[in-house]
C-alpha positions as CSV (number, residue, x, y, z in Angstrom):
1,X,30.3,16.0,31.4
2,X,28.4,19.3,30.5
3,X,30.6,19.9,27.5
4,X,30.0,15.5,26.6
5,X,26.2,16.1,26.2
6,X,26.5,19.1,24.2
7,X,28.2,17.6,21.5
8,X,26.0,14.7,21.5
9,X,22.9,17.6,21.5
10,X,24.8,19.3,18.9
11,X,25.2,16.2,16.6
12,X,21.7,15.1,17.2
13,X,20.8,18.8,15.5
14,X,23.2,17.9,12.5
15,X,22.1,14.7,12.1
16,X,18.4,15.9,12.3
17,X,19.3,18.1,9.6
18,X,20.9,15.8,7.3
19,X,18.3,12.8,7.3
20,X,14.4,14.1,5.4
21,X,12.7,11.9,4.7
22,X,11.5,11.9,0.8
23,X,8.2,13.7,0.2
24,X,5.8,11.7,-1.7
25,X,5.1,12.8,-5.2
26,X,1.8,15.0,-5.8
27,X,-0.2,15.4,-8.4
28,X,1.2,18.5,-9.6
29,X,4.2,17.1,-9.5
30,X,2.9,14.0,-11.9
31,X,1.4,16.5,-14.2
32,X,4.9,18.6,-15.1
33,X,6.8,15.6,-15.2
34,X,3.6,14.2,-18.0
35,X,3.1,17.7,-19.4
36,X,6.0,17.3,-22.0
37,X,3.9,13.8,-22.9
38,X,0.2,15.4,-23.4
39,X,0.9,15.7,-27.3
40,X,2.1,12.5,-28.1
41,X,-0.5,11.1,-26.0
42,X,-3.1,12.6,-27.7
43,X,-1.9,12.4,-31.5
44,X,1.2,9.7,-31.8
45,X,4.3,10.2,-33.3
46,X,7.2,10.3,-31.6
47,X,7.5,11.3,-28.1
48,X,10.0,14.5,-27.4
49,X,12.8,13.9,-25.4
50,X,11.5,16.2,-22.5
51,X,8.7,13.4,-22.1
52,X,10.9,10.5,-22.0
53,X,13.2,12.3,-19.3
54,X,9.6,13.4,-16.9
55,X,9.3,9.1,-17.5
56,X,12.4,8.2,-15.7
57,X,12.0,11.1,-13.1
58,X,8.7,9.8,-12.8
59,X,9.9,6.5,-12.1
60,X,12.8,7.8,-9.9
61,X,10.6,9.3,-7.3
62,X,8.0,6.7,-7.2
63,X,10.5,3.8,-5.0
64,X,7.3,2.6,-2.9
65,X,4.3,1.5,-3.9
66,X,2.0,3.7,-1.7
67,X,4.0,6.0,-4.1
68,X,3.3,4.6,-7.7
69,X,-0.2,4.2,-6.8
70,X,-0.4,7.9,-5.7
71,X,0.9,9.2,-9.1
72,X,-1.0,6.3,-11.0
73,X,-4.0,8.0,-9.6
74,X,-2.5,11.2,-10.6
75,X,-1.4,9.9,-14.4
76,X,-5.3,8.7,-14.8
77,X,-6.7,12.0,-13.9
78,X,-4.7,13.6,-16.1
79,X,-5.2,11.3,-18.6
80,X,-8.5,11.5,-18.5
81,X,-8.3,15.5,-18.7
82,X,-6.6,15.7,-21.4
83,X,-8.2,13.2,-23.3
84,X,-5.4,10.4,-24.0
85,X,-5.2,7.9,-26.3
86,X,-5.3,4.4,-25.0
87,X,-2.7,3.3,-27.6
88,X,-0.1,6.0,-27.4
89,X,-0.5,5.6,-23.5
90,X,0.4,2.1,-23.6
91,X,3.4,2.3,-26.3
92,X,4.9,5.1,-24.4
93,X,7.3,3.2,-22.0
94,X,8.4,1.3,-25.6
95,X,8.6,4.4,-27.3
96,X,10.7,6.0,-24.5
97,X,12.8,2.6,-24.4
98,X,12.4,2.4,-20.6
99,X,10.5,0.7,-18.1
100,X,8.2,2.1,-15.5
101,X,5.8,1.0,-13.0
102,X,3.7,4.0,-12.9
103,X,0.9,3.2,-16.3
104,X,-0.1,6.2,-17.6
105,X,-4.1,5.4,-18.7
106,X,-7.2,6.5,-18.3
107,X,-8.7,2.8,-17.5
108,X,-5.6,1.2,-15.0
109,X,-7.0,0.4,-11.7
110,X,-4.5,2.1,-9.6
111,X,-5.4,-0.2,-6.6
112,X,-3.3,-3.0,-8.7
113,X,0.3,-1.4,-9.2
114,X,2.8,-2.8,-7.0
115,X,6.1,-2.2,-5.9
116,X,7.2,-5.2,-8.4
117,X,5.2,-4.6,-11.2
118,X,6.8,-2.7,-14.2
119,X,4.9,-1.4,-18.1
120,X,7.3,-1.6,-21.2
């Protein structure tokens, strides 16, 4: 019996180890994945490759949408920081030829984006 529950004990550990839960995206972490953007966003053009592959990580580790308001928040802020354009903001999803449900903006209202909502 004593060596039953120490393999359950023991697989309880493993187990434990294997299953995180996902962190939720920061701020920071919206800012890198946007940095590569900041030019395009403030002059046009075309957008570098780095910023379209930040987009779909973006997008990748926003799943909920407690998530995709967070960095929606984040992607304002910045937005506002560095002094985006409205117009390369909105075209950037086109421009990137993806879809995401995190706008990038400085005048979204955050409180809207939902887990089914998507910007192209």
């Amino acid at each position: 019996m004593k060596g039953v529950v120490m393999v359950v004990l023991a697989m309880l550990v493993i187990a434990e180890f294997m299953v995180q839960p996902n962190e939720a995206i920061t701020c920071p972490d919206v800012v890198h994945l946007l940095e590569p953007c900041f030019n395009y966003l403030r002059i046009g053009g075309i957008p570098p490759p780095d910023c379209c592959n930040g987009l779909k990580t973006l997008q990748a580790q926003t799943p909920t949408t407690s998530d995709r308001q967070t960095a929606c928040n984040c992607a304002k802020s910045a937005a506002i920081t560095y002094k985006i354009r409205e117009d390369t903001a909105k075209d950037l999803p086109d421009k990137c030829g993806i879809t995401i449900s995190v706008p990038v903006s400085p005048t979204v209202d955050c409180s809207t984006v939902s887990l089914y909502e998507s910007y192209k």
